[in-house]
C-alpha positions in Angstrom: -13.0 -30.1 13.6 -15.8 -32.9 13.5 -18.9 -32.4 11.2 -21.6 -31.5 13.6 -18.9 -29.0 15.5 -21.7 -26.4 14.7 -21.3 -23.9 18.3 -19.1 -20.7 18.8 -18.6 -19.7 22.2 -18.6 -15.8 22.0 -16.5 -14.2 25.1 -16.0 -10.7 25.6 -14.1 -10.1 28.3 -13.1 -6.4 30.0 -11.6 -5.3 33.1 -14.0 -6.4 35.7 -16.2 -8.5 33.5 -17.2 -11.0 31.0 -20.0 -11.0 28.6 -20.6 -14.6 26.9 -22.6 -16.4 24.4 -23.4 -19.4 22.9 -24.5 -19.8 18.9 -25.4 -22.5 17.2 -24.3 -21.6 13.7 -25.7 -24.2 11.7 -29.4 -22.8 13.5 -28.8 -19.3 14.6 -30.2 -20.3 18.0 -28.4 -18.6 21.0 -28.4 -21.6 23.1 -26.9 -19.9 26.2 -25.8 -16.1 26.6 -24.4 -14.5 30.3 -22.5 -11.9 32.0 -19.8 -12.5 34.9 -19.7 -8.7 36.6 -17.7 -7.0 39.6 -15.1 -9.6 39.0 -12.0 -9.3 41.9 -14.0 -7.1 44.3 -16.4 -8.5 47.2 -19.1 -9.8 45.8 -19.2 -10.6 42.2 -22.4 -11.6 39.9 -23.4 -14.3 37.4 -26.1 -14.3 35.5 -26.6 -17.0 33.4 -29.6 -17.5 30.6 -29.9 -21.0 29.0 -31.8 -19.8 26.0 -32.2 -22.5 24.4 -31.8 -25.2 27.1 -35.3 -25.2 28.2 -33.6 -24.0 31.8 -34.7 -20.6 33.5 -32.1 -17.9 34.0 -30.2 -18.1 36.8 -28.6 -15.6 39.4 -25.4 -16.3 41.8 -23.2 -13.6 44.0 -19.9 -14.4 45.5 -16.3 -13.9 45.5 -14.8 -14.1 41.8 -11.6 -13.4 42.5 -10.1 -13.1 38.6 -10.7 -13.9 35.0 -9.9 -17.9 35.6 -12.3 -18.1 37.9 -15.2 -16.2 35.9 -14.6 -17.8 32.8 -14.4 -21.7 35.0 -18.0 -20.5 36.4 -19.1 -19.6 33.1 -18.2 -23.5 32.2 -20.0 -25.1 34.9 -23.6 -22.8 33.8 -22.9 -24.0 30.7 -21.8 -27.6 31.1 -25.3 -27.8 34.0 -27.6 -27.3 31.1 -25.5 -29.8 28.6 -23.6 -27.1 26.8 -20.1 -27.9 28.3 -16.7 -26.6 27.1 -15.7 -30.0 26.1 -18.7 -30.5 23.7 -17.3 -31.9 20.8 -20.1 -29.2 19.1 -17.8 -26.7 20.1 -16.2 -25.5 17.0 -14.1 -22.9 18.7 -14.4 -19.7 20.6 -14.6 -16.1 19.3 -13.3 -13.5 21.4 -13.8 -9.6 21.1 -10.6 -7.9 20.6 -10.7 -4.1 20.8 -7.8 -2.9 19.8 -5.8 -4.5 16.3 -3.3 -1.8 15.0 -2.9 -1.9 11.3 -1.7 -5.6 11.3 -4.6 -7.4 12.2 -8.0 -6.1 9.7 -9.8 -9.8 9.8 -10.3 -12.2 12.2 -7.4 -14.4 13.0 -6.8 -17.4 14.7 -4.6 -16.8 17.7 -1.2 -17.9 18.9 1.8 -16.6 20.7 2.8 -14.5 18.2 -1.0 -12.7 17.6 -0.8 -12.5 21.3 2.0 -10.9 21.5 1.2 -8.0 19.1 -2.0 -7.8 20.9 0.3 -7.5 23.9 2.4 -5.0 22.1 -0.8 -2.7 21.3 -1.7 -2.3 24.9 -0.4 1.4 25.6 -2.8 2.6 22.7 -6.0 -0.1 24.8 -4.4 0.0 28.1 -8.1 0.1 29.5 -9.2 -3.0 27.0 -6.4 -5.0 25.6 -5.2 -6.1 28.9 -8.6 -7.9 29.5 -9.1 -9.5 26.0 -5.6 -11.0 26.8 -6.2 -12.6 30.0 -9.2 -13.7 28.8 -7.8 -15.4 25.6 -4.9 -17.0 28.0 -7.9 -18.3 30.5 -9.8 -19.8 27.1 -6.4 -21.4 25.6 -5.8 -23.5 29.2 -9.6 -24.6 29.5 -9.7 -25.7 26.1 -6.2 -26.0 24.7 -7.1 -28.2 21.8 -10.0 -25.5 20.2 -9.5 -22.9 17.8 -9.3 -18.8 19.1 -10.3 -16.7 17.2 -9.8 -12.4 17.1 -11.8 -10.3 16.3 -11.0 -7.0 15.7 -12.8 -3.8 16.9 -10.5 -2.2 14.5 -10.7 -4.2 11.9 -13.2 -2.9 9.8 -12.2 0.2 10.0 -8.7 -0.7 8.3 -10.0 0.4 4.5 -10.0 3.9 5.5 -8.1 5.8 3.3 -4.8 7.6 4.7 -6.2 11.0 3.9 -9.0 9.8 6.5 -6.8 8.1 8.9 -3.9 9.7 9.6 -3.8 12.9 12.2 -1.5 16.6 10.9 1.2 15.9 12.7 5.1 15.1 12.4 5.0 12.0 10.5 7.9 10.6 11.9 6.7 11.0 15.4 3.3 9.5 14.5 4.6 6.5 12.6 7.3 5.7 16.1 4.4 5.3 18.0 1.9 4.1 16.0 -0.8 7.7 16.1 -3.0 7.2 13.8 -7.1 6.8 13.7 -8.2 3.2 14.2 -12.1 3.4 15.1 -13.9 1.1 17.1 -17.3 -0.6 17.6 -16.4 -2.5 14.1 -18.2 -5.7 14.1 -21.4 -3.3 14.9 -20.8 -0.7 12.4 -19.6 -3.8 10.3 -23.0 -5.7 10.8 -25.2 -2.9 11.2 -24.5 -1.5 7.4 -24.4 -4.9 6.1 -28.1 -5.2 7.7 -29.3 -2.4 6.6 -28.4 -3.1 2.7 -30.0 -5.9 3.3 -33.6 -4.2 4.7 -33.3 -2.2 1.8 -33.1 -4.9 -1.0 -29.6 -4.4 -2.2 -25.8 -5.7 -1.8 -23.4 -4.0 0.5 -21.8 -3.0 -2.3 -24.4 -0.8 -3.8 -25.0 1.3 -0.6 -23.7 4.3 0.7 -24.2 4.1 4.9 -24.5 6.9 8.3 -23.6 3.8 10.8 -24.8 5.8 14.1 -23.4 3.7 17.0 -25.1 5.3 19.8 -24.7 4.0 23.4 -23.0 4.7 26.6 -19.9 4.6 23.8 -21.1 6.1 20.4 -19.1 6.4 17.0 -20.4 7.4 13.4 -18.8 5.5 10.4 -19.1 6.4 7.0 -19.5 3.2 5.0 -19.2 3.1 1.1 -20.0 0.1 -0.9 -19.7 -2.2 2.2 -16.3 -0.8 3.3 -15.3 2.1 5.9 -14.0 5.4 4.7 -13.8 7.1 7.7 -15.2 6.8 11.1 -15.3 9.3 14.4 -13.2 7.7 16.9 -9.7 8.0 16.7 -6.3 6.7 18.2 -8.6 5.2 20.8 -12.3 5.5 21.6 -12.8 9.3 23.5 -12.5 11.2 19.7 -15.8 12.2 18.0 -19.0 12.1 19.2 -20.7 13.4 22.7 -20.6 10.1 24.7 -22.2 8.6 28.2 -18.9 10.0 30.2 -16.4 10.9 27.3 -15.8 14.4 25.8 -15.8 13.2 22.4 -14.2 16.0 20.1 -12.1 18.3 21.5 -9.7 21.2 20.9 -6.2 19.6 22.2 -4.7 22.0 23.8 -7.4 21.5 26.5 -5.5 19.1 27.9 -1.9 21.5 28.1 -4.4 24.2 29.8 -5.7 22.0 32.3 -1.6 20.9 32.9 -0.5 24.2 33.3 -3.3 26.3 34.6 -5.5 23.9 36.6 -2.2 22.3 38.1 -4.1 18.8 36.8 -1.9 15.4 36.4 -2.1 13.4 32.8 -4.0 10.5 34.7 -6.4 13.3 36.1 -6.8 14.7 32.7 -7.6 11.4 31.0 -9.6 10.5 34.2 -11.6 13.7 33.8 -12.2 13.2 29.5 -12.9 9.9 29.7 -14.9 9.1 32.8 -16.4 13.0 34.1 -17.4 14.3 30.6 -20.0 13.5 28.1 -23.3 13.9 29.0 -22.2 12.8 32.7 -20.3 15.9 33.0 -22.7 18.0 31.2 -25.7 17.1 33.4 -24.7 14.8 36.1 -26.5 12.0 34.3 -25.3 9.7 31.5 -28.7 7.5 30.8 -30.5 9.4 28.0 -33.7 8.0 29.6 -33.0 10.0 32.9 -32.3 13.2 31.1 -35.2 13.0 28.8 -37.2 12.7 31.8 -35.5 15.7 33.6 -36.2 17.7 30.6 -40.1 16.9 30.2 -40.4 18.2 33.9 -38.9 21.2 33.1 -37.3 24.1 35.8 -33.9 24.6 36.1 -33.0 20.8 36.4 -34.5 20.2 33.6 -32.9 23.4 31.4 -29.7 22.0 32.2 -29.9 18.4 31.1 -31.5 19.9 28.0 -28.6 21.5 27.3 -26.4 18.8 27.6 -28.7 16.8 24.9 -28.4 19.8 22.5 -25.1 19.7 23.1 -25.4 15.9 22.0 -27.5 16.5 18.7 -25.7 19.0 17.5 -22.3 16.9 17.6 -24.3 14.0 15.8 -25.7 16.3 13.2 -22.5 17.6 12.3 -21.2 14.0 11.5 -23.7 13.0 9.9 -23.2 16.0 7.3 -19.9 15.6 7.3 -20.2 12.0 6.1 -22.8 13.4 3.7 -19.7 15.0 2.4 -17.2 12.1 2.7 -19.9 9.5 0.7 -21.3 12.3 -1.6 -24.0 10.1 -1.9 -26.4 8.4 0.8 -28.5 5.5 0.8 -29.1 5.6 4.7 -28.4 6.7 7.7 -28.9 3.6 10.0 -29.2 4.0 14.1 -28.4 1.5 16.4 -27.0 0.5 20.0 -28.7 1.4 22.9 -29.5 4.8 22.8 -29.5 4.7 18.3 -32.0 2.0 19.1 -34.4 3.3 21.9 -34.5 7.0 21.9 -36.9 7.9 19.3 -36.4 11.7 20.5 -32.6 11.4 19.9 -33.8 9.8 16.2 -35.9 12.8 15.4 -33.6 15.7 16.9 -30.6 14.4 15.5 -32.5 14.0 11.5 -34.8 17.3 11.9 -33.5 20.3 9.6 -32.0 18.2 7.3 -34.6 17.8 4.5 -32.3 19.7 2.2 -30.2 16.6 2.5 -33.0 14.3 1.2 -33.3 13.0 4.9 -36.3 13.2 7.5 -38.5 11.3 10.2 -41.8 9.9 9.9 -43.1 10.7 13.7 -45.4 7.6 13.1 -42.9 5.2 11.8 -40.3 6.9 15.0 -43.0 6.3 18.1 -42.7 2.3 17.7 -40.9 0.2 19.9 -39.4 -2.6 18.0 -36.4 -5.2 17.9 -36.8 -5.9 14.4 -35.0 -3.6 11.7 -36.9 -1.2 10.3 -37.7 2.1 8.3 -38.7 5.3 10.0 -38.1 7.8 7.4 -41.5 8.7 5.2 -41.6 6.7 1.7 -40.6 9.7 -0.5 -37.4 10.4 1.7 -34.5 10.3 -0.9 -32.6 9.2 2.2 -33.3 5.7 4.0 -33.5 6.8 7.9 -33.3 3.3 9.6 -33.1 1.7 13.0 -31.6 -1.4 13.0 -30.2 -3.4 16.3 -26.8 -4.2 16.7 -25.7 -7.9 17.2 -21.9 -7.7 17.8 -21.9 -11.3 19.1 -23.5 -12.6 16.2 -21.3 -10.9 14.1 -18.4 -12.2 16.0 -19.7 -16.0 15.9 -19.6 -15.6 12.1 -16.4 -14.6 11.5 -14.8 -17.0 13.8 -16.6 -20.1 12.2 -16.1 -18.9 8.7 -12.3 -18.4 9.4 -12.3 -22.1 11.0 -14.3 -23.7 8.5 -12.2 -22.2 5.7 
């Protein structure tokens, strides 16, 4: 790698898409970010941003039939505003990996043999790991020569403890096919505690963090001294908290009821937890915007989508006292993503009632709208309540160059 290879190309690719950027990490200018969607139907869309280019953002629809031809399209936005693939700034790309296993708990430069364990982990990510893959194997022939790096979803969940992440059951059974809880969202929860150390004046290590990961997806982690302990989703992403479409928690034998009584196949079942439940099977709506407005209006319409976001705070509030528990002591409880980030009535439902715990709102502090980090809890809270935005890709572009420039 050449001195002034300073750029990491961040691509996370899933089943019908591909989310990019470009970092400059000797800056920290995004010089380029963009999003290939609807890949392999009709009409597919690019939308390309050249932050740092000087260039306006740019919109294109047509056929993309696969991943090849997204991430060559990707290229030529990127090499027409003189940030091509074969820059010799290009230190390497980082790609978002969502599912590791238990080998894989840092990022990790990839060949045949990391592909084939990512390859290996696929029935436990069949709806992720197959996308990550083929976009990896799309990378490797464009730029052949480049580093690739992984990076884990998993991976910082990996210092769990084995009281925290293994499930009661047979122990043979769970170790032949690898069930255990993994977590995900990890570069977020990963960045976000690490951030919020940071807004409150100390190291990692002296902090004890509520990570609330709240978008269409949502996960709570319990991070002590910089390093998970346990976190809400499980073998894969539907355990824990009230999602966009997911159930979240669950009793199991849901599923062998709906089998037996409703006459309902596995893929219906998993269809039907994963895709028709959360707060879109609750209330026909998943955007917490939309079902804030139904409630304000009130009427029936609006009784029953607030239902479905009491059914929402009250899973959130149980976590976060249950990682009261786990940490026995709290520094903060930090909220981010989406929702974590722009719902200040989620904020202040999901904190009310729990003075006793040292934690609580300030309904000033909660009202702003702000993409800075900040405090919204009142200055003699014994509990830090923050909101700080997520930057996955950023936190992706670091780990990849500091594994290459190692």
């Amino acid at each position: 790698m050449t001195a002034n290879a300073t750029r990491v190309l961040v691509l996370n690719s899933g089943s019908s898409s591909v989310k990019y950027q470009l970092l400059d990490m000797r800056s920290g200018a995004r010089l380029a970010t963009g999003l290939v969607e609807r890949i392999g139907e009709e009409t597919s869309r690019l939308v390309h941003n050249p932050s740092a280019a000087g260039g306006e953002r740019r919109e294109a629809e047509g056929a993309i039939p696969d991943h090849e031809a997204a991430l060559k399209a990707v290229a030529a936005e990127l090499a027409a505003d003189g940030l091509g693939l074969g820059s010799p700034e290009l230190a390497a790309i980082g790609h978002r990996v969502v599912h590791g296993g238990l080998k894989f708990s840092a990022p990790t430069v990839i060949d045949e043999a990391v592909l084939k364990e990512i390859e290996r982990l696929v029935p436990v990510a069949p709806l992720h790991n197959p996308a990550n893959i083929t976009g990896i194997r799309t990378a490797q022939a464009l730029r052949p020569d480049l580093p690739q790096v992984a990076v884990f979803d998993t991976a910082f969940h990996t210092t769990m403890p084995e009281y925290a992440a293994r499930y009661a059951i047979d122990v043979a059974t769970a170790d032949a096919h690898r069930i255990r809880r993994y977590g995900f969202h990890g570069t977020s929860h990963a960045y976000v505690s690490r951030r919020t150390a940071q807004l409150l004046g100390k190291a990692p290590q002296d902090v004890n963090v509520i990570v609330l990961h709240l978008g269409n997806g949502a996960s709570a982690s319990a991070v002590q001294g910089g390093r998970c302990v346990d976190t809400s989703m499980g073998l894969t992403p539907l355990e824990g908290l009230v999602m966009g479409t997911r159930s979240g928690d669950i009793d199991p034998a849901v599923t062998f009821h709906l089998k037996r009584v409703a006459g309902m196949s596995t893929d219906e079942i998993d269809e039907l937890l994963n895709k028709k439940s959360g707060l879109l099977g609750l209330c026909g709506d998943n955007d917490m915007r939309e079902i804030r407005r139904r409630i304000d209006a009130g009427g029936e319409d609006g009784a029953r989508a607030a239902l479905a976001f009491d059914i929402y705070i009250h899973r959130l509030k149980k976590y976060i006292g249950a990682y009261t528990a786990v940490l026995g002591r709290v520094d903060a409880v930090a909220f981010t993503a989406g929702v974590g980030e722009n719902a200040a009535p989620v904020r202040a439902a999901a904190i009310a009632g729990l003075e006793g715990l040292g934690m609580s709102v300030d309904a000033s502090l909660n009202a702003v709208r702000s993409d800075e980090a900040r405090l919204i809890s009142p200055e003699y809270a014994r509990v830090a309540v923050a909101v700080v935005p997520t930057d996955e890709e950023l936190e992706i572009a670091q780990q990849t160059y500091a594994l290459v420039n190692a």
